[in-house]
C-alpha positions as CSV (number, residue, x, y, z in Angstrom):
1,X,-15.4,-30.8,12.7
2,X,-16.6,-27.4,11.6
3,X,-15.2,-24.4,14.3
4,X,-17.5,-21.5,14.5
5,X,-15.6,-18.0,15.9
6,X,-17.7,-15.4,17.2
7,X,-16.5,-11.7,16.3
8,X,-17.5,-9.4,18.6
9,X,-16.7,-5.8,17.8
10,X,-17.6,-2.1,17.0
11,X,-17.1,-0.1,13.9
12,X,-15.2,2.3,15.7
13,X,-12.9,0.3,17.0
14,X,-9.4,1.3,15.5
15,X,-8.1,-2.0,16.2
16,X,-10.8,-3.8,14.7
17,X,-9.9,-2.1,11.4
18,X,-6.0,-2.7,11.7
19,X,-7.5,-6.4,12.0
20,X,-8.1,-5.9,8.5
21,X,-9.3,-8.9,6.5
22,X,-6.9,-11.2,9.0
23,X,-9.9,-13.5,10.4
24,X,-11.5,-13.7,6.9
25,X,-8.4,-15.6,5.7
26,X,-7.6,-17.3,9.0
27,X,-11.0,-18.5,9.3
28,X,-11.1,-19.6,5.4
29,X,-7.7,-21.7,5.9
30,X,-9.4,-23.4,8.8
31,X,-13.1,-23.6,7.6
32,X,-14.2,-22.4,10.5
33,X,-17.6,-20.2,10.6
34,X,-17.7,-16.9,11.3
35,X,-20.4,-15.1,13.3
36,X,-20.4,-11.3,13.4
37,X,-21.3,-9.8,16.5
38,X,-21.2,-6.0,16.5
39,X,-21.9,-4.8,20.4
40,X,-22.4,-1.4,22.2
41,X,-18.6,-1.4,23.7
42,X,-19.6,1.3,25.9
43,X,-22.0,-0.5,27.5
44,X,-19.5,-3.4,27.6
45,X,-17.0,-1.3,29.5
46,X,-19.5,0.1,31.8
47,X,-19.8,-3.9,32.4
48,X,-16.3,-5.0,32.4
49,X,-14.4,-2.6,34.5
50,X,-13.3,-0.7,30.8
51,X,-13.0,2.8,30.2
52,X,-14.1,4.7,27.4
53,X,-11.4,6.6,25.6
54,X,-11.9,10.1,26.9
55,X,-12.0,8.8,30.7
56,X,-8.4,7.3,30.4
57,X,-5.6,8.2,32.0
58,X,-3.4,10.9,30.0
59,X,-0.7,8.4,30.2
60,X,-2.5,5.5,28.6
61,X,-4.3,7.9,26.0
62,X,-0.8,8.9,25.2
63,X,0.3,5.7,24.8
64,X,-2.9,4.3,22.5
65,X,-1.6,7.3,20.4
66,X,1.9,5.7,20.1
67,X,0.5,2.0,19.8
68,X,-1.7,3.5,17.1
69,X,1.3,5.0,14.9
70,X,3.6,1.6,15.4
71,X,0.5,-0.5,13.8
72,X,-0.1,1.7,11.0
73,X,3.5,1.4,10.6
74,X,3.5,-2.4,10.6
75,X,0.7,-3.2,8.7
76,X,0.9,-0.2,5.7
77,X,-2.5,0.4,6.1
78,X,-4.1,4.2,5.6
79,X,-4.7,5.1,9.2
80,X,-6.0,8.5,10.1
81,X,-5.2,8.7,14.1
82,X,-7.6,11.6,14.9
83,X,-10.2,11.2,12.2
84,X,-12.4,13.8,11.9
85,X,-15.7,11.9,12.4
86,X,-14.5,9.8,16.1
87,X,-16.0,9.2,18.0
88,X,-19.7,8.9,16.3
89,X,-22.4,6.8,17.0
90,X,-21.6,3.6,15.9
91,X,-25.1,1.8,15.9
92,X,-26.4,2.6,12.8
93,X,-24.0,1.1,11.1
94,X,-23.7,-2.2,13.2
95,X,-27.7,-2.5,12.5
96,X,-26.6,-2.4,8.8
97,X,-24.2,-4.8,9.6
98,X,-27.3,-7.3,11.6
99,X,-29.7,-6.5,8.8
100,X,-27.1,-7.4,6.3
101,X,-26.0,-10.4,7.9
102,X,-29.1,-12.0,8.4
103,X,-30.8,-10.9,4.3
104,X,-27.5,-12.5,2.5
105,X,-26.6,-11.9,-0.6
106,X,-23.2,-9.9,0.1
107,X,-19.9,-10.2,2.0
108,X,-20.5,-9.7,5.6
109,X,-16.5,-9.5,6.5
110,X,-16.1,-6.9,3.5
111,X,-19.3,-4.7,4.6
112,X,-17.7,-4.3,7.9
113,X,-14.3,-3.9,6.6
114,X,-15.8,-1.1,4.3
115,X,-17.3,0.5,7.3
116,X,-14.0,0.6,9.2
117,X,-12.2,2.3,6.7
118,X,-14.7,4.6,5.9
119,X,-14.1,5.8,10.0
120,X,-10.2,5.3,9.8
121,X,-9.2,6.3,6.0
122,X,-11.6,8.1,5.2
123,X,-12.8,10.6,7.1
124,X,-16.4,9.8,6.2
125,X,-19.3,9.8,9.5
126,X,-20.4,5.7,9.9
127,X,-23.7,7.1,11.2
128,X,-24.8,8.9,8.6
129,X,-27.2,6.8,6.3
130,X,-25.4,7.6,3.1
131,X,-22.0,6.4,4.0
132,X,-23.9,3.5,5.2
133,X,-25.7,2.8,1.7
134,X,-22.3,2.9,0.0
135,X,-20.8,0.3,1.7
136,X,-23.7,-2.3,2.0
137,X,-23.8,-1.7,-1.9
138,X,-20.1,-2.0,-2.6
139,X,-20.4,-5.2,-0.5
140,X,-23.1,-6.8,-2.4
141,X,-26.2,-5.7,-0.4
142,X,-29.3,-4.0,-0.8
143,X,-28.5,-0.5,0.3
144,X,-32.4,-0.2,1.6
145,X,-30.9,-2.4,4.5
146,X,-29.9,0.3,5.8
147,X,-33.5,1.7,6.7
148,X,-35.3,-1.7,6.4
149,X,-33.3,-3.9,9.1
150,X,-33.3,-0.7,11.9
151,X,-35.7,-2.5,13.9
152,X,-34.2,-6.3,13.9
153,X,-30.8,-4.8,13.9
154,X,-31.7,-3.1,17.4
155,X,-32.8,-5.4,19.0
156,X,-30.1,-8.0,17.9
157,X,-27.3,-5.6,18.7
158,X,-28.5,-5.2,22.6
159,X,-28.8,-9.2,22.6
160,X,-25.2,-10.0,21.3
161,X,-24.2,-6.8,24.0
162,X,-25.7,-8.7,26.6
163,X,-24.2,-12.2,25.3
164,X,-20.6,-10.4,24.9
165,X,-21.2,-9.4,28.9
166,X,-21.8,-12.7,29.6
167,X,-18.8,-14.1,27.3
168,X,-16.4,-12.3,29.3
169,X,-15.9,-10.1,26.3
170,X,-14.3,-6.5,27.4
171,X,-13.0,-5.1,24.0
172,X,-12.9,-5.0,20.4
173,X,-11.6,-6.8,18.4
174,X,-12.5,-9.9,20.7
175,X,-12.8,-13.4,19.1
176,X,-14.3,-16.6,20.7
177,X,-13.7,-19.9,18.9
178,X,-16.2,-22.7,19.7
179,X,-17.6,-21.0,22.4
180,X,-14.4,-21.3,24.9
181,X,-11.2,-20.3,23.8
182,X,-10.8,-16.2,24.0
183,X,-8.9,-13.9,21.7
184,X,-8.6,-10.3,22.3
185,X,-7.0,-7.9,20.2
186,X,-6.4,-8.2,16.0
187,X,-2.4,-8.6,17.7
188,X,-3.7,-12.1,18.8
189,X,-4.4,-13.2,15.4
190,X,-1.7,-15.1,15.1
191,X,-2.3,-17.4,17.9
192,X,-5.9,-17.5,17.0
193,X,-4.7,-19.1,13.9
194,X,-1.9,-21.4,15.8
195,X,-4.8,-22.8,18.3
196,X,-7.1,-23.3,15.4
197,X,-4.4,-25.2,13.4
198,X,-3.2,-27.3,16.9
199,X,-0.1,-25.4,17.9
200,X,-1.9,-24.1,20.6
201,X,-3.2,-25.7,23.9
């Protein structure tokens, strides 16, 4: 039976790049679907009892700092922690992301990787149109997405917000396989991929 894991995330979300193509593989050992769900995470917060980074504690900003450094250690990846252009609005680029999704013809889990890295390696703005053309383009889309999809990727992006809500998403990364079992955090790959493959209860 095919498994379908919905992604929900923001472009923003640090984590969500150090995820870096792990659910793409994952997902392609198991043959399980992937459905990307980029969300307002503010609003989610504002929802779920979360905080938005700048309301946080000292001591637990301080600490994301530390967490930050450790992964960047662990996983080699080029990890700016105080990147020039965060935060920024993330939206535009999750409509690119919608728009994309829903015309074909690219990599969906490339686009959004590209994004990412644009934010955390960078040092490019994720709102600004022309960083947004790049990517869709390196990724195999039409970079006119980027304009053409603003108003479907709106709306869709306040629907899968809402849905996340009602999920019981309250982060990103945050992945949902078949609807039930929840995954929070690209640190819980690894038993994502465990409960796919049975290991997990």
């Amino acid at each position: 039976m095919s498994r379908t894991i919905d992604y929900y995330f923001t472009t923003i979300s640090p984590w969500a790049y150090l995820a870096g193509d792990g659910l793409e593989r994952i997902a392609a050992e198991h043959e399980a679907q992937i459905r990307y769900k980029p969300v307002d995470l503010m609003a989610v917060f504002a929802r779920s009892g979360g905080q938005p980074l700048g309301e946080r504690p000292p001591a637990r900003q301080a600490y994301r700092m530390q967490e930050l450094r450790r992964a960047k250690a662990k996983t080699g990846m080029d990890l700016v922690l105080e990147p020039a252009f965060f935060p920024t609005n993330p939206a535009p680029s999750c409509y690119a992301i919608i728009a994309a999704d829903r015309a074909g013809g690219g990599d969906t889990g490339l686009l959004v990787r590209l994004l990412m890295r644009a934010c955390w390696a960078e040092e490019k703005n994720i709102a600004e149109d022309d960083v947004i053309r790049a990517a869709l383009e390196a990724a195999g889309f039409d970079p006119g997405l980027a304009d053409s999809g603003l108003l479907t990727g709106a709306e869709t992006f306040l629907r899968y917000t809402e849905e996340a809500v009602t999920e019981g998403v309250f982060g990103s990364p945050f992945y949902i396989v078949d609807g039930t079992e929840r995954f929070w955090g690209q640190d819980r790959l690894a038993d994502l991929d465990a409960y796919l493959a049975g290991r997990l209860g």
